[in-house]
C-alpha distance (Angstrom), angle and dihedral (degrees) to the residues before:
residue distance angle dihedral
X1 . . .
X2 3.64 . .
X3 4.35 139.8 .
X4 3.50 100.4 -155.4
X5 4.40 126.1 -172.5
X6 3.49 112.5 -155.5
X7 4.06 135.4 178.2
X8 4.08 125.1 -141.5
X9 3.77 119.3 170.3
X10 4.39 95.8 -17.8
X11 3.34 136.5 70.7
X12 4.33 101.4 -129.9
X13 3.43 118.4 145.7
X14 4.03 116.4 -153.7
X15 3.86 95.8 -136.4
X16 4.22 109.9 -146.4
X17 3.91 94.8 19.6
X18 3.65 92.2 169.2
X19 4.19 95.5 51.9
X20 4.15 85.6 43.2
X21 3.89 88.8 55.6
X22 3.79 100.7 42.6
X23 3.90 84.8 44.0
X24 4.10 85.1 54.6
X25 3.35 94.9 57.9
X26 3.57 98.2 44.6
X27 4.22 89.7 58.7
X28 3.89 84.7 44.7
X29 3.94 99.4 52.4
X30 3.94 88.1 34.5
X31 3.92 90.6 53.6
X32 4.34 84.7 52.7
X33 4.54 97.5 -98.9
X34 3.54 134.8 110.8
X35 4.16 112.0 -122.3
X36 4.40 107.3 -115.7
X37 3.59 120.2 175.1
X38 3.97 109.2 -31.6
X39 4.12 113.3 -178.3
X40 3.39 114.3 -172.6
X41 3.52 113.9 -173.7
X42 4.37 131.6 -172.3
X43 3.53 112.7 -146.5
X44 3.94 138.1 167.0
X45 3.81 121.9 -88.1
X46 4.04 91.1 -103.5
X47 3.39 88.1 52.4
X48 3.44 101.6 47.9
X49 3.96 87.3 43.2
X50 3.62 93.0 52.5
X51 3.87 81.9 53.6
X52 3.55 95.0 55.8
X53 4.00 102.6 51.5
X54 3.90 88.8 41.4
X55 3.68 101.2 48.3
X56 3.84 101.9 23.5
X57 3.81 104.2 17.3
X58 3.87 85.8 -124.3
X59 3.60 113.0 138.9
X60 3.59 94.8 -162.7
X61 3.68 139.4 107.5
X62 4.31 113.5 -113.5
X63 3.81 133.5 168.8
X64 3.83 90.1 -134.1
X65 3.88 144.6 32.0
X66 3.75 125.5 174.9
X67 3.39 122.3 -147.3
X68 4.07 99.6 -164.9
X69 3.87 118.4 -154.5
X70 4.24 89.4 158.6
X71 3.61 117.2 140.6
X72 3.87 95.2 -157.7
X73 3.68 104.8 152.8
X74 4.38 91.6 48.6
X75 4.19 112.8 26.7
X76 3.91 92.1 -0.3
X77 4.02 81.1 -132.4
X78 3.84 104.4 164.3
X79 3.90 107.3 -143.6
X80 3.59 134.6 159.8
X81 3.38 150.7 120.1
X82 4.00 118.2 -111.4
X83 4.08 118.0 -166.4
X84 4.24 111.9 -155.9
X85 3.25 125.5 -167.4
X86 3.77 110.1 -153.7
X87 3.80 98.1 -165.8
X88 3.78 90.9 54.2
X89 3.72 87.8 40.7
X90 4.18 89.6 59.4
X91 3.46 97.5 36.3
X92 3.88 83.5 53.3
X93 4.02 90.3 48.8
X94 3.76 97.1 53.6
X95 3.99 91.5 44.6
X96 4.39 82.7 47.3
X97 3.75 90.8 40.6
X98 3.53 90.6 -122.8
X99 3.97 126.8 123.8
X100 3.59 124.9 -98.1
X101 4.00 89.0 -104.2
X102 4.01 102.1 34.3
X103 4.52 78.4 56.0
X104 3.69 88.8 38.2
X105 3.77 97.2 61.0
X106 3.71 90.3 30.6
X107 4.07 77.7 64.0
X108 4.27 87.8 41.8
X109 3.94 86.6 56.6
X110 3.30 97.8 38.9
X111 3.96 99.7 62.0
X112 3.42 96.5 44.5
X113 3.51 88.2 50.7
X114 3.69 87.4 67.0
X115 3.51 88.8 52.2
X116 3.79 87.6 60.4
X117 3.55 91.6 56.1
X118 3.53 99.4 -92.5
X119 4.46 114.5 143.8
X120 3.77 120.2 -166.7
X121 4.16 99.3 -166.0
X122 4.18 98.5 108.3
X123 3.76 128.5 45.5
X124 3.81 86.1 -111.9
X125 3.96 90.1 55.3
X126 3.58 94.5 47.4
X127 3.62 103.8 45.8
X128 4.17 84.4 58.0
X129 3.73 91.0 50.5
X130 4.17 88.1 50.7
X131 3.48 84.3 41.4
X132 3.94 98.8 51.6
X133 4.23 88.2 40.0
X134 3.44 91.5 54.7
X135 3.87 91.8 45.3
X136 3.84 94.8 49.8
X137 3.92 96.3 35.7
X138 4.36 81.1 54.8
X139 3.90 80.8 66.8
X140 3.85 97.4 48.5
């Protein structure tokens, strides 16, 4: 099963694709699932906006949505789709005082985390997912 890195509406370019998708796997075998087809795709704020309202009816700006295909309880494939938005991503890094890539891969983690089962919505939910980012970006 395939990582794929795709473009819509920006011109980002995911530096060390290969090392980011080996590294993917590695969190999804260590967290117990086998890695289906992942697409993660970088697209402009409007874009990413216009996914938001249409798929989620939030009319918001994020850094990340997860589109979750997984089958975790049957195959425990991992599958999704994961939409980035690398302005939001860098504007987020500078406000974090992170770098662009240290927040980008934070990002990276973070939707496949979903994938793995992983929710964010209560205090309790997201101090595992900061948890389990900072865990697998330790072994970046």
């Amino acid at each position: 099963m395939a990582i794929s890195f795709h473009n819509q509406d920006c011109s980002f370019r995911l530096a060390e694709k290969r090392r980011i998708s080996a590294w993917i796997r590695s969190v999804i075998t260590e967290e117990g699932f086998k890695a289906g087809d992942i697409s993660y795709v970088f697209c402009s704020p409007e874009r990413h906006i216009e996914i938001n309202r249409q798929y989620l009816n939030h009319d918001y700006n994020t850094d990340v949505i997860t589109f979750d295909y997984s089958d975790l309880g049957g195959s425990g494939v991992v599958s999704g789709d994961i939409f980035i938005d690398p302005e939001t991503v860098a504007l987020n890094a500078a406000e974090y005082g992170a770098t662009a890539r240290e927040e980008m891969l934070r990002v990276v983690v973070h939707g496949v985390l979903h994938l793995c089962g992983y929710k964010d919505k209560s205090d309790s939910e997201a101090e595992q997912m900061r948890a389990k980012e900072n865990y697998y970006l330790a072994k970046y």
